[in-house]
C-alpha positions as CSV (number, residue, x, y, z in Angstrom):
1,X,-21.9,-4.8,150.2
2,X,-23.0,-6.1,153.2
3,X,-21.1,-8.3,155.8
4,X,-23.3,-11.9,154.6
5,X,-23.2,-10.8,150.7
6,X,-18.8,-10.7,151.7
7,X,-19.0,-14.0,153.1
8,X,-21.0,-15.4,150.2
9,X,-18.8,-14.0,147.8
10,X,-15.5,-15.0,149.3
11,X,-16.4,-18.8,151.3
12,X,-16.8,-20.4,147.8
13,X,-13.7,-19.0,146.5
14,X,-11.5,-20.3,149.8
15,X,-13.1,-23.5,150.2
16,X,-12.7,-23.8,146.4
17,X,-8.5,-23.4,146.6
18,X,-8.7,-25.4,149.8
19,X,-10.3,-28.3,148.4
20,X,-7.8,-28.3,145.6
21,X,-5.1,-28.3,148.2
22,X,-7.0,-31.3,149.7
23,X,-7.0,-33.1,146.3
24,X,-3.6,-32.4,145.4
25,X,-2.0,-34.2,149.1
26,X,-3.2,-37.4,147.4
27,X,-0.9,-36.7,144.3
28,X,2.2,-37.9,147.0
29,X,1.8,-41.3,146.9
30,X,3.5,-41.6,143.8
31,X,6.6,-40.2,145.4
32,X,7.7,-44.3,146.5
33,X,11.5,-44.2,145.4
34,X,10.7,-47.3,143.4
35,X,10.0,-45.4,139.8
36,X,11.5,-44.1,137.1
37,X,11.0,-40.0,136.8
38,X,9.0,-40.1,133.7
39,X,7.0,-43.0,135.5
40,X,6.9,-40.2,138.5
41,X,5.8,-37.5,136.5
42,X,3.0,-39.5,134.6
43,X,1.7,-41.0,137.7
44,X,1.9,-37.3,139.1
45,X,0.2,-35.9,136.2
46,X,-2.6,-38.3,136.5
47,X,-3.1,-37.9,140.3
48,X,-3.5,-34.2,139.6
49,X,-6.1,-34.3,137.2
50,X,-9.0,-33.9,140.1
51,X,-6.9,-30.9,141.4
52,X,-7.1,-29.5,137.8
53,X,-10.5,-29.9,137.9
54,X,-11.5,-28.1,141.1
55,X,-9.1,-25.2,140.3
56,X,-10.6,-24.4,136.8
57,X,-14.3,-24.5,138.4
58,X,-12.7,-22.0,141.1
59,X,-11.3,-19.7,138.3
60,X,-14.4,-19.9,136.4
61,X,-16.2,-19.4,139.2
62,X,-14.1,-16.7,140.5
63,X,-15.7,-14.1,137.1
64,X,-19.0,-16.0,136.7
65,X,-20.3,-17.3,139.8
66,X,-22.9,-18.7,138.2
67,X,-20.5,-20.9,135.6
68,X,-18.4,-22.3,138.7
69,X,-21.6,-23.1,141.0
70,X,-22.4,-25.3,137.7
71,X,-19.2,-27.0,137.3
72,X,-18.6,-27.8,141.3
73,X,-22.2,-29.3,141.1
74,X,-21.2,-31.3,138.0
75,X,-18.3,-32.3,140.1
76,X,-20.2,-33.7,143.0
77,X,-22.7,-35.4,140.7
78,X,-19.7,-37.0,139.0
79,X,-17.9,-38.1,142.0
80,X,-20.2,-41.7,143.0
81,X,-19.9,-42.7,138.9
82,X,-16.4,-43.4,138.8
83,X,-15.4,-43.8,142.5
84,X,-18.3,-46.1,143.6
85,X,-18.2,-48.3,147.0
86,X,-16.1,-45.3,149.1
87,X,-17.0,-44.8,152.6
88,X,-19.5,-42.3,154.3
89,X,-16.7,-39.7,155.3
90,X,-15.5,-39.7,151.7
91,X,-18.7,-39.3,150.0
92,X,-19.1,-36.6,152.5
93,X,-15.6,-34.6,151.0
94,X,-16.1,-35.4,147.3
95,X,-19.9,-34.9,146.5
96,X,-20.7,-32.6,149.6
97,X,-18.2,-30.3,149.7
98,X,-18.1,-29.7,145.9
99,X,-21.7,-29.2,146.1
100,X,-21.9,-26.8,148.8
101,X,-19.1,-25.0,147.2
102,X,-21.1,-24.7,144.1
103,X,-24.5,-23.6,145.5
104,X,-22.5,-21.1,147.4
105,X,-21.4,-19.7,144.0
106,X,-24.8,-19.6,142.4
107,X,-26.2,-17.8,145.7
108,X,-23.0,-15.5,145.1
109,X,-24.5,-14.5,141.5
110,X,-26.0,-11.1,141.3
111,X,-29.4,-10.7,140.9
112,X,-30.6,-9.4,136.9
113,X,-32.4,-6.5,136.8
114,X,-34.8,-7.4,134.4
């Protein structure tokens, strides 16, 4: 495997678990002192569902490179529908980053040999 094909294969993958890292930080705003722990652990559960998200595409795409590069795609192209009106630098995170992370997996696929 050459050095580029190593890069390709592992980038996705590392900007794939540091995105959901990302994602996650904003989970700790519901850590106010002012709630109840089943309140907390809703609200937590809730806040985590984009961190879900990015970390099943990763493990999907970890096998099938081809099946995560869909769902990060999917998760860009998702992003402006039900977060609409966000500035530049966070359209820039949430729909570029998933997307580059996703065409890096589909150039990660292996070529067929038919």
């Amino acid at each position: 495997m050459t050095k580029f094909r190593k890069i390709i294969h592992w980038l996705p993958r590392l900007l794939g678990i540091g995105l959901a890292l990302f994602t996650a930080i904003f989970a700790l705003d519901v850590f106010d002192g002012q709630k109840s722990p089943a309140e907390i652990a809703l609200a937590l559960s809730i806040h985590l569902i984009p961190t879900f998200l990015v970390l099943i595409a990763t493990g999907l795409g970890w096998h099938r490179s081809w099946l995560g590069g869909f769902f990060f795609v999917c998760l860009g192209a998702a992003y402006p529908f039900y977060f609409e009106g966000r500035s530049l630098i966070a359209n820039i995170v949430f729909i570029g980053v998933p997307m580059l992370i996703g065409f890096l997996f589909i150039m990660d696929r292996k070529p067929s040999l038919a």
